[in-house]
C-alpha positions as CSV (number, residue, x, y, z in Angstrom):
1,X,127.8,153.8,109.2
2,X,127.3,151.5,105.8
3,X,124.3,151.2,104.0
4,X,124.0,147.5,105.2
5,X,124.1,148.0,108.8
6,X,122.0,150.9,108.7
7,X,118.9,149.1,106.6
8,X,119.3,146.4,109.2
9,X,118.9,148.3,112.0
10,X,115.8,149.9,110.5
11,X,114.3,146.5,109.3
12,X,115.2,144.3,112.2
13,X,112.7,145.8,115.0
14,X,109.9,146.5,112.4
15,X,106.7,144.9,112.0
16,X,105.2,146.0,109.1
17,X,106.6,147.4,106.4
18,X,104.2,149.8,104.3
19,X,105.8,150.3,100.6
20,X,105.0,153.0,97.6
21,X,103.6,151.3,94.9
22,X,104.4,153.8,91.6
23,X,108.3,154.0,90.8
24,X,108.7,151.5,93.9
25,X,107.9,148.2,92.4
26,X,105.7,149.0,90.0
27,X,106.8,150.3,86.2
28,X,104.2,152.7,86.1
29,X,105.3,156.3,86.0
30,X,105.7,156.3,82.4
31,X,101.3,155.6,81.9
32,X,100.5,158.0,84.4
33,X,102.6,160.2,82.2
34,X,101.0,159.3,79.1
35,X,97.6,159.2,80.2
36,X,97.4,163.1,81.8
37,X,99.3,163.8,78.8
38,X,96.7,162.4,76.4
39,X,94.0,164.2,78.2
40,X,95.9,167.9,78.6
41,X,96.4,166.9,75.0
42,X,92.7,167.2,74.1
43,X,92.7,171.1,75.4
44,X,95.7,172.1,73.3
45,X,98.3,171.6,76.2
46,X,101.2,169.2,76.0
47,X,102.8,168.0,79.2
48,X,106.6,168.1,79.3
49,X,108.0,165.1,80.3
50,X,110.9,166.0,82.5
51,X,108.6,168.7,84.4
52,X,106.1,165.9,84.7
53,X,108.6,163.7,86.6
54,X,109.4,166.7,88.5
55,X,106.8,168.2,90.0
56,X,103.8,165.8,89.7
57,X,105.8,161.9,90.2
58,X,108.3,163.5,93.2
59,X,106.9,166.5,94.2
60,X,103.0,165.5,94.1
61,X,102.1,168.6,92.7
62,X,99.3,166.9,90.2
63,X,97.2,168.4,87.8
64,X,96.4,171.5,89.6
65,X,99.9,172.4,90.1
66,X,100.2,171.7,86.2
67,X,97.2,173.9,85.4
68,X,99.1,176.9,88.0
69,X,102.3,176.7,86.1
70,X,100.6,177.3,82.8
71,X,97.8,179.5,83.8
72,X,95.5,177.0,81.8
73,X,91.5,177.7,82.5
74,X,91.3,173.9,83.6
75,X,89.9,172.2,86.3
76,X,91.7,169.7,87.7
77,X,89.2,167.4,88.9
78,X,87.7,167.2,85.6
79,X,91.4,166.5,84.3
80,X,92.2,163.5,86.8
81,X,88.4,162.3,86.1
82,X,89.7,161.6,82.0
83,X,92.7,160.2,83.0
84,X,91.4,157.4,85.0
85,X,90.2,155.3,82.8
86,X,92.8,155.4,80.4
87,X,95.4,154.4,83.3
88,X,92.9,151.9,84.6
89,X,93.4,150.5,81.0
90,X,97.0,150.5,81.0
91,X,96.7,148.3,84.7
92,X,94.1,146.1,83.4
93,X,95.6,145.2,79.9
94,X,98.8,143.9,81.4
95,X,101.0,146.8,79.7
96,X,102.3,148.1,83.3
97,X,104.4,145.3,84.7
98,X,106.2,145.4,88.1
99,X,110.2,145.8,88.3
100,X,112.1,142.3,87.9
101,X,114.2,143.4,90.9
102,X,110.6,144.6,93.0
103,X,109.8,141.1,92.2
104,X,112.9,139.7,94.0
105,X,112.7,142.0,96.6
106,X,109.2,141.3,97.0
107,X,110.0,137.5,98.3
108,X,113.0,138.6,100.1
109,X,110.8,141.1,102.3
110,X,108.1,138.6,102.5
111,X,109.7,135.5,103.8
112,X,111.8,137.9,106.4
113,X,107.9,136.8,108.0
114,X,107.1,141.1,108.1
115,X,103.9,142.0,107.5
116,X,103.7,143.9,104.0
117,X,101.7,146.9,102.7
118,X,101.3,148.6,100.3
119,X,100.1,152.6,100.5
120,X,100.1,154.2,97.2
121,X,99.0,157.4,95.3
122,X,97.1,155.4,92.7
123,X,93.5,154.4,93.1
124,X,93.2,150.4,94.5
125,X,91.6,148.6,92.0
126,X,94.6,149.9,89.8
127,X,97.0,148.4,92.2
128,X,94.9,145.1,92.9
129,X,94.7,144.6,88.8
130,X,98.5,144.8,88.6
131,X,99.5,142.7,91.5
132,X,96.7,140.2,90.2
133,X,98.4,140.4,86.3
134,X,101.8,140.0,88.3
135,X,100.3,136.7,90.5
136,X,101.9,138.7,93.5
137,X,98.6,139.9,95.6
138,X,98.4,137.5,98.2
139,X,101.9,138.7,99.5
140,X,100.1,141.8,101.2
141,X,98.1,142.2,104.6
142,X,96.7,145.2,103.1
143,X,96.9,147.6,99.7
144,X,95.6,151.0,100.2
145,X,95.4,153.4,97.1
146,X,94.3,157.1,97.1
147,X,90.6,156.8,96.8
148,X,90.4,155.5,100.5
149,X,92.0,159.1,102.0
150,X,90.9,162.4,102.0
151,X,94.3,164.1,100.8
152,X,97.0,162.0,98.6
153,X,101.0,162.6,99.6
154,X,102.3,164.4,100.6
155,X,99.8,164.3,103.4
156,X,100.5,161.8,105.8
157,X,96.6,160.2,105.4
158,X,97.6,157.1,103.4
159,X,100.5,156.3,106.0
160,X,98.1,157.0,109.0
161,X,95.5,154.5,107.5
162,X,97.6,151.7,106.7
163,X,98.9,151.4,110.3
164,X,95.9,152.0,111.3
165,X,94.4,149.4,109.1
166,X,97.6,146.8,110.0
167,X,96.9,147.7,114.1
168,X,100.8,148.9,114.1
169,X,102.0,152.3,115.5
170,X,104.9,154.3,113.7
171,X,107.5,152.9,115.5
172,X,106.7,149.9,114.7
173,X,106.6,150.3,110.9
174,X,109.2,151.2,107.9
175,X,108.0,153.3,104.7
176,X,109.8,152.0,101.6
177,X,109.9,155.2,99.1
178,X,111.2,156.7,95.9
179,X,109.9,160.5,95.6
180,X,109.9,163.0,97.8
181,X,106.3,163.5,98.5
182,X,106.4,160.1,99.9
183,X,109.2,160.9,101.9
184,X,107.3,164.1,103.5
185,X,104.4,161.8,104.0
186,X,106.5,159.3,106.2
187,X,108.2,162.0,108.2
188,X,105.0,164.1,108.8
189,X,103.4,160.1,110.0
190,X,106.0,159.9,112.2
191,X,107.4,156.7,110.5
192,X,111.0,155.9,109.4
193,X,111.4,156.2,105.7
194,X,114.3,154.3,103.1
195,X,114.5,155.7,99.8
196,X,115.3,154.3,96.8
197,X,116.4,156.5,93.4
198,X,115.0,155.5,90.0
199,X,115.4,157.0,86.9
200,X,113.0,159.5,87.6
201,X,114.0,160.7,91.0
202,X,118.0,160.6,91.2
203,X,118.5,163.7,91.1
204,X,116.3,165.0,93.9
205,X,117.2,165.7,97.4
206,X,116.5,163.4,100.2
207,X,118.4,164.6,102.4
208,X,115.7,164.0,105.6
209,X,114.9,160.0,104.4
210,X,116.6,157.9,107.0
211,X,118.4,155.9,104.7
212,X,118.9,156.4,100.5
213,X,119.6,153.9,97.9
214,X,120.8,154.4,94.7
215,X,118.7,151.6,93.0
216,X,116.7,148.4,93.0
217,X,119.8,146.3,93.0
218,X,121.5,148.2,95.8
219,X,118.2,147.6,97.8
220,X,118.4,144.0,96.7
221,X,121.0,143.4,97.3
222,X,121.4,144.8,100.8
223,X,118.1,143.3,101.8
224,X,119.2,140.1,100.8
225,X,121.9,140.4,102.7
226,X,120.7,142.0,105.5
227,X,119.9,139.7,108.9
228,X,116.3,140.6,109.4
């Protein structure tokens, strides 16, 4: 079965559809990057970039899993409370920008007349200050970030909330992707997930996602063409 036909048959009876907000449609990996760095900096410790992508932007292994690898007598809470202001400076000052294509897709999606949400790893106001830079906040019944679950992806809490929050049950719903915690997150929530590959994820498996794409123009492009 083509790409096509299979995106339509998981669009066309859906409801809402929840997307990831890091990597997805916003340009952001790169500051989350730079701001843990900056901080692990300050202890002596530099963060590799291409483990970085690895195991904390696909694998959601986070600081802690950084501070396991490297046996580094660091606590992790303390760590992600450094780095979130200098993200939340990054959002604010207009440096992180959404994807041209996320943009696209972002009125495609919207005028299919679907309700859209977003469920993401990063804390709201981050979100809401980027969307609000990007004039594209008012597309969403609902935008969810971290701070609002007790465990971040790949627990299922952020997925469970949002259809809670949007009064839609997993069947009813579509999870819009582009690392693999997400992906476990989706399956464990019981909701059909579509992958899309950046930069940063290509090379991982996603071999459970009920549909992969290769880019942000395939998924254009498809969803453009797609009867919805």
């Amino acid at each position: 079965m083509d790409k096509l036909r299979t995106l339509e048959q998981l669009l066309r009876p859906a409801k809402g559809l929840i997307l990831d907000f890091d990597g997805l449609l916003a340009d952001s990996e790169k500051y989350h990057f730079l701001a843990y760095r900056e901080v692990f900096e300050r202890y002596g410790h530099k963060v590799d970039e291409t483990e970085y992508y690895k195991y904390w932007t696909s694998l959601g292994h986070g600081a802690k899993g950084e501070i396991q690898r490297h046996n580094l007598a660091l606590d992790p809470l303390a760590i992600r409370s450094e780095k979130m202001p200098i993200f939340t400076r990054y959002c604010e000052d207009g440096s992180i920008s959404l994807y041209p294509d996320a943009k696209e897709l972002l009125g495609v999606l919207s005028a299919s007349g679907k309700t859209l949400a977003i469920a993401s790893g990063s804390f709201t106001h981050d979100i809401r200050a980027i969307l609000r830079n990007e004039g594209v906040g008012d597309l969403f019944a609902t935008i969810l970030g971290s701070d609002i679950v007790p465990a971040i992806k790949p627990a299922p809490d952020i997925f469970l909330r949002t259809m809670e929050t949007l009064a839609l049950t997993a069947a009813e719903c579509v999870v819009f992707e582009d690392a693999e915690k997400g992906m476990y997150a989706a399956i464990e929530a019981g909701i059909p997930v579509i992958i899309v590959r950046t930069r940063e994820t290509k090379d991982f498996d996603f071999g459970r996602a009920d549909l992969v794409l290769d880019s942000h123009q395939e998924l254009l492009k498809f969803a453009g063409a797609a009867s919805l």
